[in-house]
C-alpha positions in Angstrom: 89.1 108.8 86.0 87.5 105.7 87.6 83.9 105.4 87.6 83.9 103.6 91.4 80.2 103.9 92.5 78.9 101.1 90.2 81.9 99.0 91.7 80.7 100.3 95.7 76.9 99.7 94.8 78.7 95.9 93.6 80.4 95.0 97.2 77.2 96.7 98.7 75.5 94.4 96.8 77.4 91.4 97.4 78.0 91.9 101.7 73.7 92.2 100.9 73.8 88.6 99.6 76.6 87.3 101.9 74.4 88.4 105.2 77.2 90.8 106.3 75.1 94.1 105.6 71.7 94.7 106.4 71.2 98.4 107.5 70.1 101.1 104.8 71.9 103.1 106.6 75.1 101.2 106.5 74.4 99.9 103.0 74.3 104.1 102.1 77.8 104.4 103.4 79.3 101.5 101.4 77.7 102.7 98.5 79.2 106.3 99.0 82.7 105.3 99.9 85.8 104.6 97.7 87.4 102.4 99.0 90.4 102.7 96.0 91.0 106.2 97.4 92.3 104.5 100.7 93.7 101.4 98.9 95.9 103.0 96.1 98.3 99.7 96.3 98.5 96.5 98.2 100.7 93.2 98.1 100.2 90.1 97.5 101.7 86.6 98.6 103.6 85.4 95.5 106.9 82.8 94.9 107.4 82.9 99.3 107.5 86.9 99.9 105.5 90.3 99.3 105.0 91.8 96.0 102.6 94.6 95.0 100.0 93.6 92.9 100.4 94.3 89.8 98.3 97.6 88.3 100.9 98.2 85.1 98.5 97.3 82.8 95.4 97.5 81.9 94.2 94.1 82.7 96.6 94.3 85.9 94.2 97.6 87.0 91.3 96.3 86.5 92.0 93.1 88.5 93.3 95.2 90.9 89.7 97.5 91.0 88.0 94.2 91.0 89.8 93.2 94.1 89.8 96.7 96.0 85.7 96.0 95.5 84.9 93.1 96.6 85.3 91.2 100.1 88.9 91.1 100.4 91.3 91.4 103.5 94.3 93.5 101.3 97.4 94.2 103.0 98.7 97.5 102.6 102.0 98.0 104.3 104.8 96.0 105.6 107.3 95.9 108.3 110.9 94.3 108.7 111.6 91.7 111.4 114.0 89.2 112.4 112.0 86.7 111.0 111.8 88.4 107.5 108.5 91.0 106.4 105.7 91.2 108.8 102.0 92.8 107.9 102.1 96.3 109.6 98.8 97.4 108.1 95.7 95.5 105.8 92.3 97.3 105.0 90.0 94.5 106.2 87.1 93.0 104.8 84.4 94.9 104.1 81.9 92.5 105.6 83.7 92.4 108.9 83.6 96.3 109.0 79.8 96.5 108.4 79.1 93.7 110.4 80.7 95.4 113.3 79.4 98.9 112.6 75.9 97.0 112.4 76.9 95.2 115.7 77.8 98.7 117.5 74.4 99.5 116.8 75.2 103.5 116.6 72.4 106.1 116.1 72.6 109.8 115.4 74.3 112.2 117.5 76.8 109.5 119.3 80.0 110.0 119.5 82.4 106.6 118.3 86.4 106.1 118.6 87.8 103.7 116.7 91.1 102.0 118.0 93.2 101.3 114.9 92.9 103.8 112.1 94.5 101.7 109.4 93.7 103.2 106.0 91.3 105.3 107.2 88.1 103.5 105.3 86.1 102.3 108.4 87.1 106.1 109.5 84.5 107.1 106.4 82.1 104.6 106.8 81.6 106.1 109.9 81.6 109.4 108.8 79.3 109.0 106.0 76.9 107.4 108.9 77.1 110.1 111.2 79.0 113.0 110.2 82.8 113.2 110.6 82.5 115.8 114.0 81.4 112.7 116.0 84.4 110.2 114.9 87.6 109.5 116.6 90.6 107.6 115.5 93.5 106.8 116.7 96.6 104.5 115.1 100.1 103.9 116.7 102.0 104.7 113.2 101.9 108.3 112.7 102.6 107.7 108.6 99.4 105.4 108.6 97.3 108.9 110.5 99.0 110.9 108.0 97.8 109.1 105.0 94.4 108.1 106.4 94.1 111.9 107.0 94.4 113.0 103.4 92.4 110.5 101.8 89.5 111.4 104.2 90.2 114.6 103.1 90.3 114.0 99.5 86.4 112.7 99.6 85.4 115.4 102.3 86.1 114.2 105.6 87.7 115.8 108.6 87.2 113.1 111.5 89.6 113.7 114.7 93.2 111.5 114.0 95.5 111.4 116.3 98.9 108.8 116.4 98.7 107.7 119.8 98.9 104.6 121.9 95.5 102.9 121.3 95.5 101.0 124.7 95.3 104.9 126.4 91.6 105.4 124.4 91.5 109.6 123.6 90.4 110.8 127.5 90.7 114.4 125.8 87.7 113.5 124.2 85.8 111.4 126.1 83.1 110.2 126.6 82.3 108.2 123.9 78.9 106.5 123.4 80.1 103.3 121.3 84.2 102.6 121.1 85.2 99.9 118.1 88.5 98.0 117.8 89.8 97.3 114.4 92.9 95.5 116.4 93.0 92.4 118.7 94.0 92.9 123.0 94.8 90.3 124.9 92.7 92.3 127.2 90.3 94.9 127.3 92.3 98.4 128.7 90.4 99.9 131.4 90.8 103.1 129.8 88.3 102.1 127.4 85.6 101.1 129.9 86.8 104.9 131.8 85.8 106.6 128.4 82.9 104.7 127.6 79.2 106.7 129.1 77.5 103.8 130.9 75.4 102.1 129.0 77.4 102.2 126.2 79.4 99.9 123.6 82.8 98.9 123.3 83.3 95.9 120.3 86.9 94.7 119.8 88.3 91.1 119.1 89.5 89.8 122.6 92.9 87.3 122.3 95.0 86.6 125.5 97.0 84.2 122.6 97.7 84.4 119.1 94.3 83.1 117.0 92.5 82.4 120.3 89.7 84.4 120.8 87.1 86.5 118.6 84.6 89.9 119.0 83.6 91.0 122.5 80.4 93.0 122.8 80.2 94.3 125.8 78.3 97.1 127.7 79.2 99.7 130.0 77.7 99.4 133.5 78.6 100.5 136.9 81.3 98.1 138.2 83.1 97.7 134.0 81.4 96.3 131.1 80.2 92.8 130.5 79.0 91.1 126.7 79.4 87.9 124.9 81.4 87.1 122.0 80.0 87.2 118.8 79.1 83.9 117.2 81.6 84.0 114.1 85.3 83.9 114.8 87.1 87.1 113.4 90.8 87.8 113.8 92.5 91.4 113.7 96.7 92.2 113.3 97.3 92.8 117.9 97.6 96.3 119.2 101.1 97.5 119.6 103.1 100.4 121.1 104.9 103.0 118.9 108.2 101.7 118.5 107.6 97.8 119.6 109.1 95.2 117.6 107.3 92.2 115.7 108.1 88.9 118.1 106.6 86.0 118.2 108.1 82.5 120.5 110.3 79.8 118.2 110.3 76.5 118.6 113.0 75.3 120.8 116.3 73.7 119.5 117.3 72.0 122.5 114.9 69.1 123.2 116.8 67.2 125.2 114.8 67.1 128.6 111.7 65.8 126.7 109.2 63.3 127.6 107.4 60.8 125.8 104.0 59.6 126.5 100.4 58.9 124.2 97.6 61.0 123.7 94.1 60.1 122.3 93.6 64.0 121.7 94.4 64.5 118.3 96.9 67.0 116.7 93.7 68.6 114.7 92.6 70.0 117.9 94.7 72.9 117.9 92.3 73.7 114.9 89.1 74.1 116.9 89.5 77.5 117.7 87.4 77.4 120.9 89.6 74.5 122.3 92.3 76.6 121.5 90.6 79.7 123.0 90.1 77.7 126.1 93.9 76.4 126.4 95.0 79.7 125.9 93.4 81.3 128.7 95.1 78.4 131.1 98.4 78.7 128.9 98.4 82.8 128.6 100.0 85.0 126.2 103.5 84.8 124.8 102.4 81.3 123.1 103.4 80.2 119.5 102.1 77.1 117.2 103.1 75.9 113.9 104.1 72.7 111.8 107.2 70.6 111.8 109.2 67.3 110.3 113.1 66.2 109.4 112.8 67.2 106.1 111.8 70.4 105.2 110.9 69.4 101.4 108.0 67.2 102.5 105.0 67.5 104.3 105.4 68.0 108.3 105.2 65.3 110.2 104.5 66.9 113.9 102.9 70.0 115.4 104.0 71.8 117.6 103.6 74.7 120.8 105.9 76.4 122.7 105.6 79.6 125.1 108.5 82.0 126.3 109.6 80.2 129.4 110.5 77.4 127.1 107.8 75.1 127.7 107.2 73.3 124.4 105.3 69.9 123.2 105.4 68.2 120.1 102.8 65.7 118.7 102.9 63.5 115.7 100.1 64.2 112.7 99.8 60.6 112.1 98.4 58.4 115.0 99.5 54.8 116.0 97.5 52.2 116.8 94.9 54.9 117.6 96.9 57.2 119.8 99.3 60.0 119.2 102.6 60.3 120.4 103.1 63.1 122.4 106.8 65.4 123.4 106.9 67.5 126.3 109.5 69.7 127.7 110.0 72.4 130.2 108.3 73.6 133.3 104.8 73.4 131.8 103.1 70.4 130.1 101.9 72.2 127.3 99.9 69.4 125.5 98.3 68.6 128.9 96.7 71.8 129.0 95.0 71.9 125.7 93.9 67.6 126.8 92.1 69.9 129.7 91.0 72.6 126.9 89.4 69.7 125.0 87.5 67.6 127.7 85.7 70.9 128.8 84.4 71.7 125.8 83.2 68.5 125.5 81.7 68.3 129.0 79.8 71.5 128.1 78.4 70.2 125.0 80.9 71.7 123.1 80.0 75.3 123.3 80.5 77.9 120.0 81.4 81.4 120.6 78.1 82.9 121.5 78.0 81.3 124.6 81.2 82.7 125.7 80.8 86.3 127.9 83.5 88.2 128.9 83.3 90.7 132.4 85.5 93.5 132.8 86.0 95.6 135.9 88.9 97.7 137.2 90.8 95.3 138.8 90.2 92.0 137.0 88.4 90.5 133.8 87.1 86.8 133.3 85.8 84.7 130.8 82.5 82.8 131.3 80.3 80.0 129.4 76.2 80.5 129.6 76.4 82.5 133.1 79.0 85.2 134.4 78.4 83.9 137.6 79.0 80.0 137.0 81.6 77.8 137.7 83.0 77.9 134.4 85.2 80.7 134.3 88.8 81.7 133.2 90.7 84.8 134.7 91.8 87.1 132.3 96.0 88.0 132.8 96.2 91.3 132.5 
């Protein structure tokens, strides 16, 4: 038997001290939740692959409790792809989830569906908050509803699951008064502004690329929804389909039609994620980034980008004589794009994510800085 609430009333009491929970009401539901029930096992990184942690012995189970309560991301199930296992699954941090709950702002008597079932513990956060006949969830894996079912069950929770294709919302029970996201879009479906009652919320983390983008707050209103970003970057596993593979874009092999030219832009740039954000929206999805060199045993020597129709650039880590040298190939200069990404930020006095908005309506969706109706905005593909 595990005596849990002195370990909830802990992480309650930590996400107090970290600024991540602040509502008595949300502070009750972490308090009243176990989160071990929904995290009975999870892996861990070791020696370059997955391995469950380990909960064989006694000391192995109580670092295990220790880690289940406290303000951990824990990945709970895995997937097979070409490139080797890929997270299907995590139970995210605790402090993201109340921070968005507190963010959705939900009162008594609304009605909340939440995109990405997972594990099922936001599913009982929300539940404890305001009773499980006014939750909604919906996953793509049916074997992730299934389980998220029983342990809701197990504590006393019947909230509506159903494995569906997130991106379609639940119109069978709509409308909904506030609709949260635990999963990133590269844009916001429709069908979630359609099942939204105006005035309402919908919070999920917008991404038109991989890492670039963070939470979108946005109301319901006549024409869509419109919001701003929240100002601290958060990152969620992409919606899928049932049955869609894990891909992502490889470098290329063949670099033979490359050119060669300098850049004062440094390789670190790809860091700042709101550069990033803003080279994405001009580069669009299906875009990949990593680290390269000649010798795999030492450090990389080069970063690098590429994008599905085979654009690519390559830029070396260390400079010379105060510039970078820069390797382009394809029909896109990719590297160009993110030298564009750079000297607008810097032109709007390098803006963090709070003063990014996002606009929504049927037919199109845009990204904005300070104003929606400015001249500094980037269309949404979608």
């Amino acid at each position: 038997m595990i005596d849990w609430k002195p370990r909830a009333r802990g992480l309650a009491d930590e996400l107090v001290q970290q600024g991540k929970l602040t509502s008595p009401e949300s502070r009750a539901a972490v308090e009243s939740t176990p989160r071990h029930e929904f995290v009975p096992a999870y892996y861990v990184h070791e020696g370059g692959g997955w391995q469950l942690a380990e909960t064989s012995t006694p000391a192995g189970r109580e670092a295990s409790l220790s880690r289940v309560y406290s303000n951990a991301v824990l990945i709970t199930a895995l997937s097979e792809s070409d490139a080797g296992q890929v997270v299907r699954s995590s139970s995210s941090q605790p402090g993201l989830m109340t921070r968005m709950l507190e963010a959705l702002d939900v009162h008594d008597g609304q009605r909340v569906l939440e995109i990405g079932t997972g594990t099922g513990y936001n599913a009982a956060l929300l539940s404890h908050r305001l009773g499980d006949d006014q939750v909604f969830s919906v996953d793509v894996d049916g074997d992730l509803v299934d389980a998220a079912r029983s342990r809701l069950a197990a504590i006393g929770y019947q909230p509506t699951l159903v494995t569906v294709d997130g991106a379609g919302g639940l119109p069978e029970h709509a409308p909904f008064d506030r609709i949260i996201a635990t999963c990133s879009v590269p844009a916001v479906p429709w069908a979630w502004v359609e099942q939204t009652r105006p005035g309402g919320l919908i919070l999920t983390d917008v991404k038109p690329a991989v890492n670039a983008g963070s939470l979108a707050l946005l109301r319901r209103t006549d024409s869509g929804a419109e919001g701003r970003f929240d100002r601290t970057y958060a990152a969620f596993m992409g919606l899928r389909k049932q049955g869609e593979a894990y891909t992502s874009v490889s470098r290329p092999r063949d670099r033979s039609d490359a050119a060669e030219r300098a850049t004062t832009v440094a390789p670190e740039t790809l860091q700042n994620l709101v550069v990033w954000f803003l080279a994405a929206l001009d580069i669009g999805a299906g875009v990949s980034c990593g680290y390269t060199g000649s010798d795999p045993a030492q450090a990389p020597t080069a970063a690098w980008i590429a994008t599905a129709d085979q654009s690519w650039a390559e830029i070396d880590l260390e400079p010379d004589g105060g510039a970078y040298r820069v390797r382009e190939g394809g029909p896109r200069p990719l590297w160009k794009t993110v030298e564009n990404a750079h000297a607008t930020w810097v032109q709007r006095d390098q803006p963090g994510w709070e003063r990014f908005g996002l606009t929504v309506t049927r037919n199109s969706q845009w990204v904005w800085i300070d104003d929606p109706d400015g001249a500094h905005c980037w269309r949404i593909h979608t």
